[in-house]
C-alpha positions as CSV (number, residue, x, y, z in Angstrom):
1,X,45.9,-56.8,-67.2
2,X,42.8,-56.1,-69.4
3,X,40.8,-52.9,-68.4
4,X,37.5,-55.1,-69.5
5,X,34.2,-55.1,-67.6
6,X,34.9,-58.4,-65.8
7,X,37.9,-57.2,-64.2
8,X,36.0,-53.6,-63.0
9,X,33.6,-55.7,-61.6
10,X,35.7,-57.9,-59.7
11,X,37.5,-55.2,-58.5
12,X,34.0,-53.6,-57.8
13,X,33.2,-56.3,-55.5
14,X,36.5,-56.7,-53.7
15,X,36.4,-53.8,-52.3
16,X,32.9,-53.6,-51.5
17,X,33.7,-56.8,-49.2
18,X,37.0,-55.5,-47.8
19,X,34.8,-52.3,-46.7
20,X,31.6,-54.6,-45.5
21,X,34.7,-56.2,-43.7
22,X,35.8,-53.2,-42.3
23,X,32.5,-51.7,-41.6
24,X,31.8,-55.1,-39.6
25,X,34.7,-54.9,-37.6
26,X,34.1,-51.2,-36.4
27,X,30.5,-51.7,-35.4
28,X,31.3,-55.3,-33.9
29,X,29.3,-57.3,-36.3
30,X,32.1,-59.7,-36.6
31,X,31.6,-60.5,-32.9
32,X,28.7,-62.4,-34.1
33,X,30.6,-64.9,-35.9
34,X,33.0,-65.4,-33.1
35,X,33.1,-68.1,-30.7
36,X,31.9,-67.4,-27.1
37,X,29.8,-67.8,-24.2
38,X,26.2,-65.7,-23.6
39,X,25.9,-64.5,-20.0
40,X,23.4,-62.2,-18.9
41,X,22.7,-59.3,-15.9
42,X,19.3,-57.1,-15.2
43,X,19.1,-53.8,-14.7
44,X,16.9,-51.5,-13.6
45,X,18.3,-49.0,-16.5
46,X,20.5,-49.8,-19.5
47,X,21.2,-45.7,-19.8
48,X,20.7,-45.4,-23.6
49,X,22.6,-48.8,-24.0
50,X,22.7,-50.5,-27.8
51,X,22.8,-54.1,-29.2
52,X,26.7,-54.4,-30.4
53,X,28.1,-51.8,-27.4
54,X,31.0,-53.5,-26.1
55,X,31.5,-55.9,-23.4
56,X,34.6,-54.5,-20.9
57,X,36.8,-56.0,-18.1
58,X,39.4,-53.8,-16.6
59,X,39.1,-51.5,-19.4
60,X,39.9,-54.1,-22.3
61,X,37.1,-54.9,-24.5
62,X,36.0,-59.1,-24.2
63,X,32.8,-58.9,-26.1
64,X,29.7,-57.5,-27.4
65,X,26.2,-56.8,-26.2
66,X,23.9,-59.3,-27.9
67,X,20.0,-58.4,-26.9
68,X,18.1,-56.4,-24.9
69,X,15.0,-57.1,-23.9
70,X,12.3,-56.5,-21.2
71,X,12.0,-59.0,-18.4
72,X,9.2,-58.3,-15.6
73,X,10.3,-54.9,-13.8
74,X,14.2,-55.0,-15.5
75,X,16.1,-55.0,-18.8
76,X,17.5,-57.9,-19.4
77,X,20.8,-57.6,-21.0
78,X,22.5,-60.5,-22.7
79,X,26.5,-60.3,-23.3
80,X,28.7,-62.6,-25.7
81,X,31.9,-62.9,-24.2
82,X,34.5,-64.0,-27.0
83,X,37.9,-63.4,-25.3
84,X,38.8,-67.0,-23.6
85,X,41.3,-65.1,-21.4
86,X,38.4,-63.3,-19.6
87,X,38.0,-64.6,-16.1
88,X,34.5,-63.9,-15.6
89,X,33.6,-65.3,-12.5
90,X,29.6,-65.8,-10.3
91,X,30.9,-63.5,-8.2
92,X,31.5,-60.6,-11.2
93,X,29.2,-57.7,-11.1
94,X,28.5,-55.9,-14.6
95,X,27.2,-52.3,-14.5
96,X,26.3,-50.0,-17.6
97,X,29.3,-47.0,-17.9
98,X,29.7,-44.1,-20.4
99,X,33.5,-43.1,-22.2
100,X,32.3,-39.2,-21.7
101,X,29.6,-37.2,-21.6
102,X,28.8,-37.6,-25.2
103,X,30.4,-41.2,-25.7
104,X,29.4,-44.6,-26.4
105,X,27.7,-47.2,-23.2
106,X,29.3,-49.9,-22.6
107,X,29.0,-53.0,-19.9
108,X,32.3,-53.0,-17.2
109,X,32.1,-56.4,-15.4
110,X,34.6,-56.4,-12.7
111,X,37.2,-59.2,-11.3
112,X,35.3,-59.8,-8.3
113,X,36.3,-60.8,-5.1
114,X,37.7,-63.8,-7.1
115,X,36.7,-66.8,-4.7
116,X,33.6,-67.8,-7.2
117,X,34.1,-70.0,-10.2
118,X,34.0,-69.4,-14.0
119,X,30.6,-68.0,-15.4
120,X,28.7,-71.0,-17.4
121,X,27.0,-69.9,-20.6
122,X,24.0,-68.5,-20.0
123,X,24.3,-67.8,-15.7
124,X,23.6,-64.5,-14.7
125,X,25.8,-61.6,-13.3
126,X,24.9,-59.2,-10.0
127,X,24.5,-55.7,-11.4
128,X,25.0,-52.3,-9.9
129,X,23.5,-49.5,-10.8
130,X,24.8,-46.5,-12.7
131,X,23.1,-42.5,-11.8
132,X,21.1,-41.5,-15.1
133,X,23.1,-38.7,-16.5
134,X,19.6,-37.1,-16.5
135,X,19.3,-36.5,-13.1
136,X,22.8,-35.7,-12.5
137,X,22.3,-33.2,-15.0
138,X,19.2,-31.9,-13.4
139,X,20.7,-31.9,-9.6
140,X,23.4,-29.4,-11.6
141,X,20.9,-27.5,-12.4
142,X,19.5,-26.9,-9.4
143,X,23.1,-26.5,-7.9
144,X,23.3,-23.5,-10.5
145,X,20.1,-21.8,-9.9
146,X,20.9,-21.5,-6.4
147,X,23.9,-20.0,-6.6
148,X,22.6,-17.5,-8.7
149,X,20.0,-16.6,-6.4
150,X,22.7,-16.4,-3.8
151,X,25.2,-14.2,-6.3
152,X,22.0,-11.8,-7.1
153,X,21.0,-11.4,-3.6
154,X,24.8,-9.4,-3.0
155,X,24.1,-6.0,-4.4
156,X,25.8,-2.9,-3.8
157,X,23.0,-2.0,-1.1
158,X,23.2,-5.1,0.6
159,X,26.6,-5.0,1.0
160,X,26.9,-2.0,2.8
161,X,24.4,-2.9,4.6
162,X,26.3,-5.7,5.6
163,X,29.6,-4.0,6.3
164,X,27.9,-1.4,8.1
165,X,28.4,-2.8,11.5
166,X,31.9,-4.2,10.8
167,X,32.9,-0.7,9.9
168,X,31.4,0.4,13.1
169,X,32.8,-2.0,15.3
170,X,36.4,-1.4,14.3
171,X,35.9,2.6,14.3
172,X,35.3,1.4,18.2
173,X,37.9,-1.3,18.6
174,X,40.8,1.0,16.5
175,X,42.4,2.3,20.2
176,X,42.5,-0.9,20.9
177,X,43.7,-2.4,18.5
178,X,46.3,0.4,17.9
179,X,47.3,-0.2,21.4
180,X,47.8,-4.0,20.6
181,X,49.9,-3.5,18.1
182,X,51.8,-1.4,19.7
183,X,52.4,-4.0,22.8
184,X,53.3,-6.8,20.1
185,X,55.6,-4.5,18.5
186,X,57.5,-3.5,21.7
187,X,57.1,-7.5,22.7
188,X,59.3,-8.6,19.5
189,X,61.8,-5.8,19.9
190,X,62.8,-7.1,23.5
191,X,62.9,-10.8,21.9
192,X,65.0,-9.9,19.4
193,X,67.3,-7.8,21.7
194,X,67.7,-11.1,23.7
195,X,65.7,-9.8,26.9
196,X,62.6,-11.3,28.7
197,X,62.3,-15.2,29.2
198,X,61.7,-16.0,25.6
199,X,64.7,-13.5,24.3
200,X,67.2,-15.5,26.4
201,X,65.6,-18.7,25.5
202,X,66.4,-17.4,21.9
203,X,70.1,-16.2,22.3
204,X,71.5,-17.0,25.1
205,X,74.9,-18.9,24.0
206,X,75.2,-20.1,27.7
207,X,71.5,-21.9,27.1
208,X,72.6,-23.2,24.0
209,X,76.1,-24.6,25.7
210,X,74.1,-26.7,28.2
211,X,71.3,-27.8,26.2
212,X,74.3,-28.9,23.6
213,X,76.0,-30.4,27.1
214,X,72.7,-32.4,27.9
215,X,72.3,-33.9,24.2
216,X,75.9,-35.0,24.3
217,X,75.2,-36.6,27.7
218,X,72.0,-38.4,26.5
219,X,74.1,-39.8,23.2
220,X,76.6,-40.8,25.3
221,X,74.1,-42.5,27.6
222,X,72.8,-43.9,24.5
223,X,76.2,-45.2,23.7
224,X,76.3,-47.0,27.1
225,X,73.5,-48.4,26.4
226,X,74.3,-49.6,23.9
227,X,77.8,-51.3,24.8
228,X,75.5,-52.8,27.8
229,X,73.1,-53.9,25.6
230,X,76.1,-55.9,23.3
231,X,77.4,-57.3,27.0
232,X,74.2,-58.7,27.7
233,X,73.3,-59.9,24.2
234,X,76.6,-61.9,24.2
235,X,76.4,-63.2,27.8
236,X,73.1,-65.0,26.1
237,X,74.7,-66.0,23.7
238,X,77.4,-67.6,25.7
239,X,74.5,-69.3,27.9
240,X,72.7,-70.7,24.7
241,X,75.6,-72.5,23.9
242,X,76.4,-73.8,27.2
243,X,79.6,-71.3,28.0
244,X,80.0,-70.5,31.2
245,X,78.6,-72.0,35.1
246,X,74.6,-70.3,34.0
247,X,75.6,-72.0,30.5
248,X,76.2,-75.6,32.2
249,X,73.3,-75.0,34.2
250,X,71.3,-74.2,31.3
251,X,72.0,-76.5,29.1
252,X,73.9,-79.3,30.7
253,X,71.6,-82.5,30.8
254,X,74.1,-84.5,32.7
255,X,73.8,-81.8,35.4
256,X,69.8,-81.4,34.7
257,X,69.7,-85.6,35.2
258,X,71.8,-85.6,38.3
259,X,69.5,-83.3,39.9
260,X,66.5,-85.1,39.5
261,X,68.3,-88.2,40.6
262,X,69.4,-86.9,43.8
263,X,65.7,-84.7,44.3
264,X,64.6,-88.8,43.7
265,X,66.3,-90.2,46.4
266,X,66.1,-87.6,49.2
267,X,62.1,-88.3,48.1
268,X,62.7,-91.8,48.4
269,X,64.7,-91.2,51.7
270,X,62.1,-89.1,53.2
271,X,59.5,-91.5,52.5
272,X,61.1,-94.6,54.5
273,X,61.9,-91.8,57.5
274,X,58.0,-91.0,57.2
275,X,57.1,-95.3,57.2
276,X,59.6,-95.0,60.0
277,X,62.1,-97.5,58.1
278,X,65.8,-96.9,59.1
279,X,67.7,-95.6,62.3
280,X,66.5,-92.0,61.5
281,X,62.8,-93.4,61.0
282,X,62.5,-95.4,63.7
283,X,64.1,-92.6,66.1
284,X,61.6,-90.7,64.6
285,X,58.5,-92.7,64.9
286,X,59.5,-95.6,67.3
287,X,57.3,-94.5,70.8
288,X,59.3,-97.4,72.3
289,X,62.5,-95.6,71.9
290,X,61.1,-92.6,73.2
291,X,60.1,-94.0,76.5
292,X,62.9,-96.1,77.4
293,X,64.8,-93.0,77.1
294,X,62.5,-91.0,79.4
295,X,63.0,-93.9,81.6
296,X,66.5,-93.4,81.9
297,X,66.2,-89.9,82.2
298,X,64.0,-90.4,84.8
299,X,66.9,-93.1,87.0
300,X,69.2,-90.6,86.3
301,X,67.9,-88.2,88.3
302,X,66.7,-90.4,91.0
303,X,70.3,-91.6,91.3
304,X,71.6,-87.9,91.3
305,X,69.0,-87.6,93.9
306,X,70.2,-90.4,96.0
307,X,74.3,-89.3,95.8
308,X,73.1,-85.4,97.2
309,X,71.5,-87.2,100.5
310,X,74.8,-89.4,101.2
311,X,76.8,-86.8,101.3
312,X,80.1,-86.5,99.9
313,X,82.0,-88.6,102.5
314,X,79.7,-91.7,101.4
315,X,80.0,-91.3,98.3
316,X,83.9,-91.5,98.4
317,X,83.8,-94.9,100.6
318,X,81.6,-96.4,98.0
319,X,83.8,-95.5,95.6
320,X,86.7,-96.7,97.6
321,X,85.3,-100.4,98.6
322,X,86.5,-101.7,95.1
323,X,89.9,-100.1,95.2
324,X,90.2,-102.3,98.7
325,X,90.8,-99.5,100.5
């Protein structure tokens, strides 16, 4: 290839496009060439936020910021989404973060409780609010100061002065205290010797044996329990599938429709005593019957009444005359 001007110049301007491409790219001017929706959000401040800051969900970048401008008491900041993966929904809030304490603003929009639909071009996000790094900055301050005025108020002087009375009171207190000491130290010799409740509690072996005695009891207890437990899990079982007389019982319709049958019928029976149908009902409810019967209970005992003043004599002739004696 020829080393002429035509060729340095188109080589000139190759790859002054290639960088204007690169350059783009970087800054996010190619964004604006790109397909997408415009959504916006206000705030009450954008923190120091740029036209062409990036446009975050879930920390990957879906777009650019496209304007900034003033709207009554807000900024209103308009967003270009170009990723068509980006679920950006009306119930999304956007709100202005910072990559570190020197980096770059961007917009975060968030998921959302994800029950709204998808964001039309041009609706609106809910914002929240960001703390200026101003004022954060200045609370530190503040924070610092007072900590040293409270690190320059500890001198030498007032610290003795401080001490002072501590010093005094254990100068008083050190019998005491010696004499505690002493009592603790004589305490954990006698514990560690094996006397006094909480020695034997500690080493006694005959302790130890029954408490070991009383675990083994309560496992085996357990184990019972257990075995009963199996007993009565299969004894249900054996009812749920009709084993057994409580099984038949259970489960047996025949039986369960037999039953109400006969609880039918003694219904039914009870029902014609009550209309006083039947020998039982009509001994039951006839009055008739009931008064012939007190009738003859009553000519019984007159005729009883009547034998005991013949006498016995009389009452053998009369039963005599039809044996023709």
């Amino acid at each position: 290839m020829k080393n002429t001007l035509e060729t340095r110049l188109g080589l000139f301007f190759a790859l002054a496009f290639v960088a204007a491409v690169l350059i783009l790219e970087t800054i996010g001017g190619l964004d604006f060439f790109k397909k997408g929706k415009v959504v916006a959000a206000r705030f009450n401040n954008v923190l120091e936020l740029n036209v062409g800051d990036p446009v975050k969900m879930a920390g990957k970048q879906i777009g650019r910021v496209e304007d900034i401008e003033f709207a009554d008491t807000k900024v209103l900041v308009k967003m270009k989404i170009t990723d068509p993966k980006a679920t950006v929904r009306t119930d999304s809030r956007a709100i202005i973060k910072f990559t570190g304490l020197m980096g770059q603003n961007y917009v975060a929009i968030d998921f959302g409780p994800g029950k709204g639909a998808l964001v039309e071009p041009g609706a609106e996000l809910q914002t929240d609010e960001q703390p200026d790094f101003n004022q954060l900055m200045t609370q530190l301050q503040g924070v610092t100061t007072g900590i040293k005025k409270l690190t320059d108020s500890f001198s030498e002087s007032n610290i003795g002065d401080m001490l002072l009375p501590f010093t005094d009171f254990l100068k008083e207190a050190r019998p005491h205290i010696l004499t505690t000491l002493t009592n603790a130290e004589s305490i954990s010799a006698q514990v560690a010797a094996g006397q006094g409740t909480v020695g034997k509690l500690i080493y006694d072996q005959a302790l130890y044996d029954t408490a070991l005695s009383t675990v083994t009891n309560l496992s085996n207890t357990a184990d019972d329990a257990k075995g009963l437990l199996s007993d009565a899990k299969a004894v249900v079982a054996d009812i749920r599938a009709g084993k057994g007389t409580l099984g038949k019982l259970t489960t047996d319709d025949k039986l369960y429709t037999e039953t109400t049958e006969a609880v039918t019928n003694i219904k039914e029976i009870m029902q014609k005593i009550n209309r006083g149908e039947g020998t039982v009902g009509k001994v039951i409810n006839d009055d008739s019957l009931l008064n012939n019967a007190k009738l003859t209970l009553q000519k019984l005992d007159k005729a009883t009444e009547s034998l005991e003043d013949q006498g016995p004599l009389t009452v053998l002739g009369i039963l005599a005359k039809p044996l023709g004696f």
